[in-house]
MOPAC internal coordinates of N, CA, C and O (Angstrom, degrees):
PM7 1SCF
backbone

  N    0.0000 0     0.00 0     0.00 0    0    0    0
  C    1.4447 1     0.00 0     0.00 0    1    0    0
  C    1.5317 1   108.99 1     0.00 0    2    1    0
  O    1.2310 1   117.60 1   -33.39 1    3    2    1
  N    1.7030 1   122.17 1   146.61 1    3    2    1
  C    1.0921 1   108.37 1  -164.81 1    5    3    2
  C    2.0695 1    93.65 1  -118.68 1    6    5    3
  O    1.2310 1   143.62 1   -52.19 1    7    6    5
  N    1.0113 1    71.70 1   127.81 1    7    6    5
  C    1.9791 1    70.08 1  -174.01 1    9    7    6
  C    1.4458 1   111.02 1  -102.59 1   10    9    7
  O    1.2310 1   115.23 1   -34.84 1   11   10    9
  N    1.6838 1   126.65 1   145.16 1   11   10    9
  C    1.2171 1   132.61 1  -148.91 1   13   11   10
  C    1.7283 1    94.98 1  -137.35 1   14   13   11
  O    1.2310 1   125.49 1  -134.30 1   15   14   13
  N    1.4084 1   107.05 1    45.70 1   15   14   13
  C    1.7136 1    80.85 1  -174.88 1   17   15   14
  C    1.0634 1   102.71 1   -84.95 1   18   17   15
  O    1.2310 1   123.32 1   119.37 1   19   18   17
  N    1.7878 1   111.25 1   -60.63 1   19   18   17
  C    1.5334 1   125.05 1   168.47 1   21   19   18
  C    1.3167 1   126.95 1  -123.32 1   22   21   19
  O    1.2310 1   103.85 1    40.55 1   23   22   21
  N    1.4598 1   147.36 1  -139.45 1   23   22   21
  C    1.0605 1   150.26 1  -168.68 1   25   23   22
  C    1.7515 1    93.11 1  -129.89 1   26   25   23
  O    1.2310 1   106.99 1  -142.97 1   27   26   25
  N    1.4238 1   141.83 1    37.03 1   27   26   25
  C    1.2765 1   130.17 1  -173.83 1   29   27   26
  C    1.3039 1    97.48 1  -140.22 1   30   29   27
  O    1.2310 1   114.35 1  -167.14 1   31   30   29
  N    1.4204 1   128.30 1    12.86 1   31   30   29
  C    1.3874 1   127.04 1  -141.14 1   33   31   30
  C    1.6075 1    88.38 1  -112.53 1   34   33   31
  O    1.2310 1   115.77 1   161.78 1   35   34   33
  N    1.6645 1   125.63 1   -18.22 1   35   34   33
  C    1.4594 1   122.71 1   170.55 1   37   35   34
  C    1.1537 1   129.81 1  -164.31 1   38   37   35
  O    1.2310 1   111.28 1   -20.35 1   39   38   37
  N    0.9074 1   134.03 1   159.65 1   39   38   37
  C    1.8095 1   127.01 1  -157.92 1   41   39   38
  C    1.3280 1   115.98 1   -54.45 1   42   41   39
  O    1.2310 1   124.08 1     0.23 1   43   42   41
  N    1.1553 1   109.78 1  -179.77 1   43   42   41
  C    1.8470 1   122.68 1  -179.70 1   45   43   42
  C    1.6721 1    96.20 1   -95.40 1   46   45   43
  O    1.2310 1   123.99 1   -32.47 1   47   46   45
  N    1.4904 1   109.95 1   147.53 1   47   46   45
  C    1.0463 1   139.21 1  -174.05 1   49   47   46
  C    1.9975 1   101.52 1   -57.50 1   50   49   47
  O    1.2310 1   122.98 1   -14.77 1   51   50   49
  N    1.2939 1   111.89 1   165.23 1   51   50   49
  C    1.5684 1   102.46 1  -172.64 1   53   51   50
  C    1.6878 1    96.60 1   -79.46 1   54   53   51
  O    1.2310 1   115.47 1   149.70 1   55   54   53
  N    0.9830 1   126.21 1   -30.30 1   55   54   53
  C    1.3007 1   107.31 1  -163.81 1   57   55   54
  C    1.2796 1   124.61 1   -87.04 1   58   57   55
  O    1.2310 1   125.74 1   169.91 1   59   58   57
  N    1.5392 1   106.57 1   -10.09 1   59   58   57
  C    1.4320 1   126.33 1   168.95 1   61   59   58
  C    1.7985 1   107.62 1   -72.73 1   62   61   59
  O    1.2310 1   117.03 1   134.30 1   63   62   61
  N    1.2977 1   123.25 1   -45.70 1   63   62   61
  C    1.3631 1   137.81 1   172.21 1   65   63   62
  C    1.9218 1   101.66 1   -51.71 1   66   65   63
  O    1.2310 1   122.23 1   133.64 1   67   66   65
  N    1.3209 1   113.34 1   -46.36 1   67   66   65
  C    1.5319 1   111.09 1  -179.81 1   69   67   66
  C    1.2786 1    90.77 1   -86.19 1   70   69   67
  O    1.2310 1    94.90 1   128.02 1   71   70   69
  N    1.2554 1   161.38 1   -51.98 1   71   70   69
  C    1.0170 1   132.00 1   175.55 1   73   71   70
  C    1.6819 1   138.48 1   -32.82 1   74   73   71
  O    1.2310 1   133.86 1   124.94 1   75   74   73
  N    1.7380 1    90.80 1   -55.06 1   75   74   73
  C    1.5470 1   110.38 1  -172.96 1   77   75   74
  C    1.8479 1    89.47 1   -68.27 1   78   77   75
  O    1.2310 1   111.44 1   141.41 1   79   78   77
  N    1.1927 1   133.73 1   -38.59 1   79   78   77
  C    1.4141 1   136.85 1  -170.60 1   81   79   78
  C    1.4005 1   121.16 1   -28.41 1   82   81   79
  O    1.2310 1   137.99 1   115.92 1   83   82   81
  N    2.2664 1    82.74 1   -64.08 1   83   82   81
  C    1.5048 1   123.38 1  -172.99 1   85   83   82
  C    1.6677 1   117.02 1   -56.85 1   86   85   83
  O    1.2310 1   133.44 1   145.73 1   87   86   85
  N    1.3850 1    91.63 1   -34.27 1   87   86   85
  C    2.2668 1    96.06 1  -163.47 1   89   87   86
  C    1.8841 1    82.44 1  -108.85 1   90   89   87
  O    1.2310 1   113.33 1   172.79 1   91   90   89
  N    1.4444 1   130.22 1    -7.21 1   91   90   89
  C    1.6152 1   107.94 1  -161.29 1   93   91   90
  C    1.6531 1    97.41 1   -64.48 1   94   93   91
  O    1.2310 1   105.27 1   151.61 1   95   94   93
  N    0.9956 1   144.88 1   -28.39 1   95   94   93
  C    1.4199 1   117.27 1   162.23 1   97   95   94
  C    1.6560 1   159.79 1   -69.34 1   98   97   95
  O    1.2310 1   137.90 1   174.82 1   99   98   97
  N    1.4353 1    82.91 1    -5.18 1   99   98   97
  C    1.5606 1   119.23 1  -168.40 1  101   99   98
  C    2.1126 1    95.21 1   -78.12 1  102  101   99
  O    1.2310 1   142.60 1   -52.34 1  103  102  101
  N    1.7450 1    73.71 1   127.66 1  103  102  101
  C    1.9631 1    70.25 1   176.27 1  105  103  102
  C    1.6675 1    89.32 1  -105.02 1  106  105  103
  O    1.2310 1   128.09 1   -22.73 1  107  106  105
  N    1.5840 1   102.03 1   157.27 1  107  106  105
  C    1.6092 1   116.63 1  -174.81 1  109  107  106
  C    1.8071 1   102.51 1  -149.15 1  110  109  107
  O    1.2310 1   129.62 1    -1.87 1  111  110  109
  N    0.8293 1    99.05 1   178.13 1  111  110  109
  C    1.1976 1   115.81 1  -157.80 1  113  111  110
  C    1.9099 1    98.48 1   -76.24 1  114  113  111
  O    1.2310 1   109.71 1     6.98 1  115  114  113
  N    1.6957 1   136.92 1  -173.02 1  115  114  113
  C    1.2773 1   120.20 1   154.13 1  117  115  114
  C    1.5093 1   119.68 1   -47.34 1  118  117  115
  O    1.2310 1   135.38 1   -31.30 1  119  118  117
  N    1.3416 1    87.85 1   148.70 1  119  118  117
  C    1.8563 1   103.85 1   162.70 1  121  119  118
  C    1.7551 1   106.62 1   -32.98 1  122  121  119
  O    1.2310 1   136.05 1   -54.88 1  123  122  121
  N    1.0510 1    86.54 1   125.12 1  123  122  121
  C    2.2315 1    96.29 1   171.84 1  125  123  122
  C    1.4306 1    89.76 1    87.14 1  126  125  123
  O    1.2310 1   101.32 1   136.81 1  127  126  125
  N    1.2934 1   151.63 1   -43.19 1  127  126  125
  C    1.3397 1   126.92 1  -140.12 1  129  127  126
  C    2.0563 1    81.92 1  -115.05 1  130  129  127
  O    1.2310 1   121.41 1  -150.72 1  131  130  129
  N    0.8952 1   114.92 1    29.28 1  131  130  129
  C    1.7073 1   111.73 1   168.64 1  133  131  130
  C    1.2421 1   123.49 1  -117.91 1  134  133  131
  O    1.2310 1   109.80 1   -44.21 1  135  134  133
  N    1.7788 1   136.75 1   135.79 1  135  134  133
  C    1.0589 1   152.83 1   166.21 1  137  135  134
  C    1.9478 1   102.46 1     2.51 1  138  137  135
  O    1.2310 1   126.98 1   125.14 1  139  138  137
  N    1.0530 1   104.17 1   -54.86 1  139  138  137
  C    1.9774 1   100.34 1  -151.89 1  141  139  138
  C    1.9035 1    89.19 1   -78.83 1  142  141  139
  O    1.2310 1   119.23 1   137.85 1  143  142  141
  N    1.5253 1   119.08 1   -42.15 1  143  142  141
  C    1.6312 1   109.64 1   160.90 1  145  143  142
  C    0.8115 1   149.30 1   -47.98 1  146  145  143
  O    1.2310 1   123.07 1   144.67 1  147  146  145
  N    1.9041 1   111.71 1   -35.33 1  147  146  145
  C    1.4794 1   114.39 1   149.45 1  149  147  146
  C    1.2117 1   116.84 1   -52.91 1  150  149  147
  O    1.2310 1   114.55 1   106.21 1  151  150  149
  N    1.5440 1   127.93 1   -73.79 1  151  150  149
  C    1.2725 1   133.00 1   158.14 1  153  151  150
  C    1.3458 1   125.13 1    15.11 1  154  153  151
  O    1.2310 1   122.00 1   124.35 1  155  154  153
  N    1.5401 1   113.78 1   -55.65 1  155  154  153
  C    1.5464 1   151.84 1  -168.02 1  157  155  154
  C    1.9446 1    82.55 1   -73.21 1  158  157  155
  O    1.2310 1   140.75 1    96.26 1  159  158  157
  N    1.0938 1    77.34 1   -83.74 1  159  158  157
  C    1.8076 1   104.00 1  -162.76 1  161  159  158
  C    1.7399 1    89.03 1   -28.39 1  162  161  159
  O    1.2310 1   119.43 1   137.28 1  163  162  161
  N    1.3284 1   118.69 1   -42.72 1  163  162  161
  C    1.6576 1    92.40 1  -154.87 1  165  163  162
  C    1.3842 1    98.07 1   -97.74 1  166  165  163
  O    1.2310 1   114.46 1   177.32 1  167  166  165
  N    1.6260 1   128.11 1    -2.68 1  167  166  165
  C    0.9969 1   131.68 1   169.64 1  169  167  166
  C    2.0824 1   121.46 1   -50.10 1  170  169  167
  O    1.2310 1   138.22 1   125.58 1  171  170  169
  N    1.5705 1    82.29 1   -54.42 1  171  170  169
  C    1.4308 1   109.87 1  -169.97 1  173  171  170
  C    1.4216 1   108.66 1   -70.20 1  174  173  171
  O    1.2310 1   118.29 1   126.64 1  175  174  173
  N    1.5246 1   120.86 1   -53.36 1  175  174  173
  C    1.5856 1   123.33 1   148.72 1  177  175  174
  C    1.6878 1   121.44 1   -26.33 1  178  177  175
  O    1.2310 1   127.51 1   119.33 1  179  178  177
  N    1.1870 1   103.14 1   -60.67 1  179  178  177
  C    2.0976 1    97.92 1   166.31 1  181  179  178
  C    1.4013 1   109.10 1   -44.56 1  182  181  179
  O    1.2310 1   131.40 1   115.79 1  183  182  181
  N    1.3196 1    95.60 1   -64.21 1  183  182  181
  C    1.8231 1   110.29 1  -155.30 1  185  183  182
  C    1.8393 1   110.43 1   -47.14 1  186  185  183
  O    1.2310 1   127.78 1   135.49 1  187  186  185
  N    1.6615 1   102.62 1   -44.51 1  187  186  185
  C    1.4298 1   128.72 1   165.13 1  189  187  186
  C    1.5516 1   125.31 1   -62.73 1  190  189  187
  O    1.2310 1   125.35 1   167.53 1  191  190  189
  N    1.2353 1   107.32 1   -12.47 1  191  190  189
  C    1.2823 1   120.83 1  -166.45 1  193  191  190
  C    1.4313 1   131.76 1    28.30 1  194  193  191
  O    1.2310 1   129.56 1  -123.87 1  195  194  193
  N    1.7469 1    99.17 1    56.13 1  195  194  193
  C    1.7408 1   118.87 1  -161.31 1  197  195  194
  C    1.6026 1    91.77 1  -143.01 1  198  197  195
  O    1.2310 1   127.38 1   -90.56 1  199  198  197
  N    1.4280 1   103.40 1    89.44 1  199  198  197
  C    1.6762 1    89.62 1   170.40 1  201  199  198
  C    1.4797 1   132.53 1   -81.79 1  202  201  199
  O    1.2310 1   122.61 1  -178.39 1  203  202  201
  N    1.3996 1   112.60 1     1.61 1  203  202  201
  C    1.5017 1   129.52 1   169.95 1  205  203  202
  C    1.8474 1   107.36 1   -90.51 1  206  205  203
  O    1.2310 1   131.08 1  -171.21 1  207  206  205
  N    0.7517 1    96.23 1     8.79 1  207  206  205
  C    1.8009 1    96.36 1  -175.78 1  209  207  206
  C    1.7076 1   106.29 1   -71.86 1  210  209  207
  O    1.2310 1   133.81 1   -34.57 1  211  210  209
  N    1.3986 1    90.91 1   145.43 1  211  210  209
  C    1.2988 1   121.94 1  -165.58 1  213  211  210
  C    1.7124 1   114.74 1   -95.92 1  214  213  211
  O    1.2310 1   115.46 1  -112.74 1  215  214  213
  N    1.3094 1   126.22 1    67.26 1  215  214  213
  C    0.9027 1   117.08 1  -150.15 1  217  215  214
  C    1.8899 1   113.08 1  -116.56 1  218  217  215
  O    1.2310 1   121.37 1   -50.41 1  219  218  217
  N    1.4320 1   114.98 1   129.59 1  219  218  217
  C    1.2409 1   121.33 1  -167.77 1  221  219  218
  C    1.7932 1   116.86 1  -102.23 1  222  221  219
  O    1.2310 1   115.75 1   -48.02 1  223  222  221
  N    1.2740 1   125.68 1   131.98 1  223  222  221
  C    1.5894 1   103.08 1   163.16 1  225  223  222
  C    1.4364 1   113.03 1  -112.59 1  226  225  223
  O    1.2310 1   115.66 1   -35.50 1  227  226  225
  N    1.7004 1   125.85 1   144.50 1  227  226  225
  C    1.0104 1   154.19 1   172.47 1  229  227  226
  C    1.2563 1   112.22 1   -94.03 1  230  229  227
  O    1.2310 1   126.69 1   -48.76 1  231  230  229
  N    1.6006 1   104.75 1   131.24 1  231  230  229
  C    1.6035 1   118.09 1  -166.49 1  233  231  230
  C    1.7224 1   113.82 1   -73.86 1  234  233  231
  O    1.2310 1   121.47 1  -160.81 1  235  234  233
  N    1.4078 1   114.79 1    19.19 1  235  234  233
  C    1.3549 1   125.61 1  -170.89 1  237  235  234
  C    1.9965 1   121.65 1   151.47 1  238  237  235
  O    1.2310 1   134.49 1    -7.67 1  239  238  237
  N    1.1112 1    89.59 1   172.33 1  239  238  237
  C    1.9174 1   108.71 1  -169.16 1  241  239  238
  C    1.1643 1   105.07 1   -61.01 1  242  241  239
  O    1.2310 1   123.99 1   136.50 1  243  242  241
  N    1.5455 1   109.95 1   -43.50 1  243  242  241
  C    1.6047 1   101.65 1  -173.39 1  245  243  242
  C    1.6328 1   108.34 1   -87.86 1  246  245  243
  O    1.2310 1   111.24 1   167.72 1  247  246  245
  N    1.3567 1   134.09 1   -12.28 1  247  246  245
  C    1.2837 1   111.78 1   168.59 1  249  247  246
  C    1.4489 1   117.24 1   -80.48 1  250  249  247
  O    1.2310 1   127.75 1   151.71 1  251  250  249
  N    1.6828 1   102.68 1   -28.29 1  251  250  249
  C    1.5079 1   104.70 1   179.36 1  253  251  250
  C    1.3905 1   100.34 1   -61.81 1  254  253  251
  O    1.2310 1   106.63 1   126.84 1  255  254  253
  N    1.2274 1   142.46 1   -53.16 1  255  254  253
  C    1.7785 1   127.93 1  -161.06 1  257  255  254
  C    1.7243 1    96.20 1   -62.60 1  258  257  255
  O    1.2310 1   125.11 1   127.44 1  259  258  257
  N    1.0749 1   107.79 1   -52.56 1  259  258  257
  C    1.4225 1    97.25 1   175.78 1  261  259  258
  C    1.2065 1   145.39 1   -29.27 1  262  261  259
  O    1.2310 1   128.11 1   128.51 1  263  262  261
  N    1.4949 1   102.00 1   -51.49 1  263  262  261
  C    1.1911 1   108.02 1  -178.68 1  265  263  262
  C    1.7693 1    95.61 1   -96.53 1  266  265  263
  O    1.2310 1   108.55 1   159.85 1  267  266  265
  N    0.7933 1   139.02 1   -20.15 1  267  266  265
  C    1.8433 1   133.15 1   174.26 1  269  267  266
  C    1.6497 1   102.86 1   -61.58 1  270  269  267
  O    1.2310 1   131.84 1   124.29 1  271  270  269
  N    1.2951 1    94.75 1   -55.71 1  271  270  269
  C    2.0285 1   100.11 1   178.03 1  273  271  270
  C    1.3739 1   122.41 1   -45.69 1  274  273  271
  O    1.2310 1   126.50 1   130.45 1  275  274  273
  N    1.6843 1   105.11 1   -49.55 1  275  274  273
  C    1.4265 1    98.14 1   177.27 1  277  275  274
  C    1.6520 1   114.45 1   -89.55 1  278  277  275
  O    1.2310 1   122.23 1   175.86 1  279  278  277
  N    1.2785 1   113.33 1    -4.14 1  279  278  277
  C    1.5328 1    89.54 1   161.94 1  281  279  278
  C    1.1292 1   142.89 1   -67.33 1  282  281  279
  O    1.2310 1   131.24 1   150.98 1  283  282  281
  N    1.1858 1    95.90 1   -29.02 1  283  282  281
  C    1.8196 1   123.96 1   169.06 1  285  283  282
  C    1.3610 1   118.32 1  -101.99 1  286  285  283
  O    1.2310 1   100.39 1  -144.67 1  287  286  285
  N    1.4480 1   153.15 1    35.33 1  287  286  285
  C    1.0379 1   160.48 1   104.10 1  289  287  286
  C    1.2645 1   134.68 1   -99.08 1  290  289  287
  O    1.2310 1   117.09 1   -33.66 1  291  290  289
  N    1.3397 1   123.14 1   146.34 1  291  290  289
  C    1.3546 1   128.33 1   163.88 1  293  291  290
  C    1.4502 1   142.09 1   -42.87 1  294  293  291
  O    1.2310 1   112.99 1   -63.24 1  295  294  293
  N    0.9464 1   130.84 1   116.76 1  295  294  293
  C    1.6230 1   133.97 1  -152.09 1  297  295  294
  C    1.5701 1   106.27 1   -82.22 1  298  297  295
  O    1.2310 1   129.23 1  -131.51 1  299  298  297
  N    1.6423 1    99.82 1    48.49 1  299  298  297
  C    2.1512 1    99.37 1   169.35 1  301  299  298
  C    1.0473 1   112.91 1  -167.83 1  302  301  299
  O    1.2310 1   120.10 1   180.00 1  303  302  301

């Protein structure tokens, strides 16, 4: 059965596990301002095909809806 409540419901994929394995010792700077985020950042810029893009990461689901919701709705 494939269950859809959230994203906590089953492990990370194997290659994500060798990934996290490979860099888990490496100290870096805060979240977003480290080597594997840039990385990210210029990934997502190709994929988007916007190389001036302005791009932020959020430490999780619930700050991201947050802040997506109120950009685009009215505050009442």
């Amino acid at each position: 059965m494939i269950r859809f409540e959230n994203d906590y419901t089953e492990g990370a994929h194997k290659r994500i596990l060798k990934q996290i394995m490979e860099t888990n010792e490496e100290q870096t700077p805060g979240y977003g301002m480290d080597e594997h985020c840039e990385k990210a950042r210029t990934y997502i810029r190709k994929a988007c095909k916007v190389e001036n893009a302005d791009i932020h990461f959020l430490v999780g689901g619930t700050q991201t809806n947050t802040t997506i919701i109120s950009s685009i709705l009215r505050p009442h």
